[in-house]
DRENBA-437477 format. One record per residue (C-alpha): x, y, z. Coordinates in steps of 0.02 Angstrom, whole numbers, padded with zeros to 5 digits, always signed. Each point is the difference from the previous one (the first is absolute). Last residue first. Layout:
XYZ
...
This chain:
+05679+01107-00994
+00107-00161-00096
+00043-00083+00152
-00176+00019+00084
-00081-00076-00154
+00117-00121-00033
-00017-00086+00156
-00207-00007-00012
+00044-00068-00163
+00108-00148+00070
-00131-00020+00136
-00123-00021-00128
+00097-00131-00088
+00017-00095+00160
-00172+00023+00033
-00048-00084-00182
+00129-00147+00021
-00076-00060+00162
-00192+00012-00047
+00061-00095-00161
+00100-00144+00132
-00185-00029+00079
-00024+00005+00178
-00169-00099+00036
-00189+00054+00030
-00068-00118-00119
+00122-00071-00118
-00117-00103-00090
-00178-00023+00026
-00025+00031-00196
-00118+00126+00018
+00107+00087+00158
+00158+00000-00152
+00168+00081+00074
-00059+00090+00158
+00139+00076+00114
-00015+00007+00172
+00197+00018+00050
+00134+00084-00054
+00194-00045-00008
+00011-00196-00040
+00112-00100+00120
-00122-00144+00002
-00131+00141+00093
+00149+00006+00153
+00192+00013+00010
-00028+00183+00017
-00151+00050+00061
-00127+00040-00159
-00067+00168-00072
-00165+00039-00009
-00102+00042+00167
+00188+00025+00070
+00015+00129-00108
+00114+00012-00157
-00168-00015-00095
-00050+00146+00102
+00138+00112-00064
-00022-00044-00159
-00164+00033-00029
+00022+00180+00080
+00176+00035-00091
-00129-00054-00171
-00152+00108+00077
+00134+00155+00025
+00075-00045-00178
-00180-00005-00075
-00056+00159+00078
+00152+00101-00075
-00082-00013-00157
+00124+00066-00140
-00039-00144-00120
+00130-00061-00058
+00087-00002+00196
-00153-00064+00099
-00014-00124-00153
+00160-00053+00055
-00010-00027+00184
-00178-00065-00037
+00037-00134-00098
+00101-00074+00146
-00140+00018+00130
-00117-00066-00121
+00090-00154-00024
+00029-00032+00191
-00188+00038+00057
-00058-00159-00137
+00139-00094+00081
-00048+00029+00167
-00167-00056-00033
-00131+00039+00132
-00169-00150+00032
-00144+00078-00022
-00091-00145+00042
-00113-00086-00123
+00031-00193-00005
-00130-00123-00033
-00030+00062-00201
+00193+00095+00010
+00049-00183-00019
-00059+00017-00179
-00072-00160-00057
-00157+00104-00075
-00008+00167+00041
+00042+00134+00098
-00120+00142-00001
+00007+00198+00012
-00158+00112+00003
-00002+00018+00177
+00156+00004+00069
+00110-00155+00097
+00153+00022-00094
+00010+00141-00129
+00180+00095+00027
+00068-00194-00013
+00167-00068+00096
-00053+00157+00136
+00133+00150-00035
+00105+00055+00139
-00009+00172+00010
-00014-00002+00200
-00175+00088-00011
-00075-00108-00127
+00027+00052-00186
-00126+00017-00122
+00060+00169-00055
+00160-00030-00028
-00028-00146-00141
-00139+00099-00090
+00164+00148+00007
+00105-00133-00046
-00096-00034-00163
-00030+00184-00030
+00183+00040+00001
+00083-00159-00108
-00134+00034-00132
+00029+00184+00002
+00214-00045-00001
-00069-00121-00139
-00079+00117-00110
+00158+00127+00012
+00106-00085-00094
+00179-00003+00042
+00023-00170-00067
+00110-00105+00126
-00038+00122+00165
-00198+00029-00060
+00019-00200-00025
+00065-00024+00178
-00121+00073+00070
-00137-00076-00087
+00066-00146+00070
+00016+00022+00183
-00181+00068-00016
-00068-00152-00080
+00096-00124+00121
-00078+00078+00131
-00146+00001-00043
+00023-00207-00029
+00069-00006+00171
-00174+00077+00071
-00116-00126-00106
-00137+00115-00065
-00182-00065-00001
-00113-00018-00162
+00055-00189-00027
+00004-00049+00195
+00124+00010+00133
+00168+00011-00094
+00117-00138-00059
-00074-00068-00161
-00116+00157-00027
-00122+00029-00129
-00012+00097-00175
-00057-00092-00163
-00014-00033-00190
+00120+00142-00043
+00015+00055-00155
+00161-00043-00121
-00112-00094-00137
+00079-00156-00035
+00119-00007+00166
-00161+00026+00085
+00050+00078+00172
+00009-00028+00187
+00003+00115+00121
+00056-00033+00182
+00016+00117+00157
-00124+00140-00031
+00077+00164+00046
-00054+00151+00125
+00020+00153-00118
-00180+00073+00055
-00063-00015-00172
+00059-00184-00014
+00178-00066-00060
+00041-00160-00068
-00049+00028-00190
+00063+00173-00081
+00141+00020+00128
+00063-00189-00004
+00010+00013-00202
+00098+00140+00027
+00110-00059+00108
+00027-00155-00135
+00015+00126-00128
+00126+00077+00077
+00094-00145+00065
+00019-00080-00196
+00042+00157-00065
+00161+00010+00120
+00050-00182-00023
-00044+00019-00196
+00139+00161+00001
+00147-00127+00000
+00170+00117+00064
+00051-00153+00076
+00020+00080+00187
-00128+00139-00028
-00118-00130-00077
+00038-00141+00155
-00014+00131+00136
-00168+00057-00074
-00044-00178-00019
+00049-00031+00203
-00127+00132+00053
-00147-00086-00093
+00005-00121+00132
-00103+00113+00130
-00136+00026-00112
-00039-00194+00010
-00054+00009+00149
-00161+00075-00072
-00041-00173-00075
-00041-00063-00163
-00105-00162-00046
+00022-00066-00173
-00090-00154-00006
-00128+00022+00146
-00151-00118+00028
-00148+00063+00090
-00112-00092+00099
+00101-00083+00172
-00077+00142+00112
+00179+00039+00017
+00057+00039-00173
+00077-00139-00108
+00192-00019-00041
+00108-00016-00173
+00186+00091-00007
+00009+00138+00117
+00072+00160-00046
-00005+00043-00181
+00082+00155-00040
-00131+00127-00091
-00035+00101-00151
-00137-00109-00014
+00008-00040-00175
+00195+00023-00004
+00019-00149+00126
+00147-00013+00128
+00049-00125+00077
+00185-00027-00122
+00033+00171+00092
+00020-00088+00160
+00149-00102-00080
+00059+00157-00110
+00030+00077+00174
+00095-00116+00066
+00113-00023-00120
+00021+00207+00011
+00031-00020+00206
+00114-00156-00035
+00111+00112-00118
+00018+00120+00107
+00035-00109+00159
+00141-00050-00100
+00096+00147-00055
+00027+00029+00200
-00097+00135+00122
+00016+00010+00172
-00129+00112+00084
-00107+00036-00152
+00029-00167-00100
-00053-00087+00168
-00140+00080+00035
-00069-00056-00170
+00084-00171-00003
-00100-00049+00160
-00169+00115+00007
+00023-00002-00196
+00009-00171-00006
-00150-00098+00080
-00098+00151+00044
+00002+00038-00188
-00005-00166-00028
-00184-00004+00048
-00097-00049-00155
-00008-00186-00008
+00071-00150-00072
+00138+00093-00125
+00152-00032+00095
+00152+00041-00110
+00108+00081+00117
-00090-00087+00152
+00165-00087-00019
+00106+00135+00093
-00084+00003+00155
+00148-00073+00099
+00094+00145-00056
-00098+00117+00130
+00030-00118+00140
+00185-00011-00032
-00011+00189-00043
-00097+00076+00140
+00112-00107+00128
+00138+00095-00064
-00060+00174+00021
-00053-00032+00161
+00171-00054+00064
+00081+00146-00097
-00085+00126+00127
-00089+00154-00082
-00133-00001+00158
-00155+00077-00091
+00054-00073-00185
+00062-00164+00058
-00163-00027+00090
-00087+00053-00159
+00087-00131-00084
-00040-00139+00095
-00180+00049+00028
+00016-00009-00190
+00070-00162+00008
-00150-00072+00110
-00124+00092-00126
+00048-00107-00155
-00058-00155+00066
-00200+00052+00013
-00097-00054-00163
+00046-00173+00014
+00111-00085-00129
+00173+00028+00137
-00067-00122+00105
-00094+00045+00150
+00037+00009+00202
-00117-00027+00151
+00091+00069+00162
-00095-00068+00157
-00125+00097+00092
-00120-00142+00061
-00114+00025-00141
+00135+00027-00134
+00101+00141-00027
+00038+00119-00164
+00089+00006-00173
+00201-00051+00037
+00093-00055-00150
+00038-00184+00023
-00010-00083-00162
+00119+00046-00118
+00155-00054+00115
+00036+00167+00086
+00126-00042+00132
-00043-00016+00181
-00204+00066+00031
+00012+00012+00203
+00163+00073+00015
-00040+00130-00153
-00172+00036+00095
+00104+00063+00154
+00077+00110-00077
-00165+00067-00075
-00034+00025+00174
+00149+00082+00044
+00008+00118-00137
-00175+00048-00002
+00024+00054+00194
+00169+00082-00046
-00107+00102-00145
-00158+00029+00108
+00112+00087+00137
+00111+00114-00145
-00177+00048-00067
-00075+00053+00166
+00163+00062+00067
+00006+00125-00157
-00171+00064+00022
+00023+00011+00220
+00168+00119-00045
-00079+00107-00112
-00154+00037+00113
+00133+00025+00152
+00107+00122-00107
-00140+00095-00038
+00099+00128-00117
-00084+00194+00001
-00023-00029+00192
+00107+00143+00043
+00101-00128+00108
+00019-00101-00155
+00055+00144-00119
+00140+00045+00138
+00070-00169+00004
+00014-00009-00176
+00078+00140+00000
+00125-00042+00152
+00031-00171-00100
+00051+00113-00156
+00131+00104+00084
-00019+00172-00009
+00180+00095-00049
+00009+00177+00043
């Protein structure tokens, strides 16, 4: 006798071996948060018009208006890839196509050399976009790219130069090759670049850099130190402080991040098992020094004894421990994967746990509101009294990557 296959199904669920109900609330919680996305990011497009170089969306201003960038900031390359990842979690043509106009728009920072972040630049753009809709010439940008970052990097220090010239806060020390831990997340795009071109020095040349970050950004505990900055004549370091963080000895929540998103990604690029320990310990610090709604603080450090601002920090008058959605965002996509390389089904729960909140009301805008940005209370730089407590389009691209892997995850069970 023939069973059919909706009466077995049906039989399994009233036996309670399938929880129909706890299926059913998962995939209404991503399909939700992907319409929501949709339309607000809809509603950006309207706002923005055409790309023209100069109007890629970054954050609001004091009285919640959209404040835009040119394309030479660090930031432009995230609108696209909120673009593309749209496209990905809805599969509609419309998406696709706006990815590509705005994508394309970035095609000069090609050859920019000014500072270190074209990784965010180009491979959150050209890199998404070679992996959902890939043409000969989106390869060849990637691998232009990448010999445009790699022109920053020094064989003494084993290191990509982030920042050109700047001072430290308490206006005393002078930095000529200063190196940041947000730089681990651009080394992605030169593994891209030397599988693409079949050039080995992109590879090399984000290995040693990852290595360099192991050896000098990270304490004991695995927290990180923001900045280092080297002696191009000798390769050692001449000092560790912050430029975004708290104080010099504290750890700046997004920058955490950053390392653990990283590390991940080079156990995925390398198979090595040094940075899936790396990538573990660091987000087990992170974890740990969570508050109860796993929404990091800006800065793990704020406001203890034994941690200072200095100088012409804003952080000097202002010490409240403020939450960054951005910081919470990162994390919450790093751990989705390094739940998976490293077979701790803790740091999927945490990750379904940060990014369920961050699709709570306490995080996640009404639509048509917060300049049409998704989250809310993000931090970009408290020291530099910028972007305090603001959407910022990086928080944005982050939980729409996580929800993209949280996706995955329950398709591919």
């Amino acid at each position: 006798m023939k069973i059919s296959i909706c009466f077995y199904i049906s039989v399994l669920i009233l036996s309670g071996i399938i929880n129909y109900s706890c299926i059913d609330k998962k995939e209404k919680f991503i399909k939700e948060n992907t319409e929501f996305a949709a339309a607000q990011t809809h509603l950006m497009l309207e706002q923005l018009g055409e790309p023209d170089g100069k109007n890629y969306p970054r954050t609001t201003d004091e009285e919640g208006e959209l404040v835009t960038t040119d394309m030479y900031e660090w930031t432009p390359g995230f609108f696209p890839g909120n673009l593309w990842y749209l496209y990905e979690l809805t599969q509609e043509d419309y998406w696709r196509k706006q990815a590509e106009k705005w994508t394309e728009s970035l095609e000069p920072l090609k050859t920019f050399t000014g500072h270190h972040d074209l990784g965010f630049m180009m491979y959150c753009s050209y890199g998404n976009a070679s992996k959902l809709a890939p043409k000969p010439e989106y390869e060849a940008i990637l691998v232009e790219s990448a010999e445009s970052l790699s022109s920053r990097y020094n064989e003494t220090t084993q290191s990509i130069k982030s920042w050109n010239y700047r001072k430290s806060w308490n206006g005393q020390v002078e930095c000529f090759f200063p190196v940041i831990v947000d730089n681990m997340m651009n080394l992605e795009m030169l593994f891209a670049a030397s599988k693409i071109s079949g050039n080995k020095k992109y590879y090399d040349i984000a290995v040693k850099h990852a290595n360099s970050t192991i050896k000098n950004h990270l304490r004991d505990d695995f927290s990180s130190f923001h900045v280092v900055d080297y002696d191009t004549i000798t390769g050692n370091v001449n000092i560790r402080m912050t430029s975004q963080g708290y104080s010099d000895n504290s750890t700046w929540s997004r920058g955490q991040a950053w390392i653990v998103y990283g590390f991940t990604m080079m156990y995925r690029e390398t198979k090595d098992p040094v940075y899936l320990d790396v990538a573990v310990k660091s987000a087990d610090y992170f974890i740990r020094n969570l508050p109860d709604d796993l929404i990091a603080p800006w800065d793990f450090n704020v406001g203890q004894e034994g941690y200072a601002a200095e100088g012409n920090s804003y952080a000097v008058q202002y010490n409240e421990k403020l939450k960054d959605a951005s910081a919470a965002a990162i994390m919450c996509s790093a751990l989705f994967e390094l739940g998976k390389y490293a077979e701790r089904k803790n740091y999927t729960e945490q990750a379904v746990n940060m990014l369920t909140e961050l699709a709570s009301p306490a995080y996640r805008a009404k639509l048509g509101e917060n300049g049409n940005f998704i989250l809310m209370h993000s931090v970009g730089s408290l020291p530099h009294k910028t972007e305090i407590d603001k959407p910022l389009v990086y928080a944005d691209y982050y939980f729409l990557e996580a929800l993209v892997r949280y996706k995955e995850m329950r398709e591919n069970r």
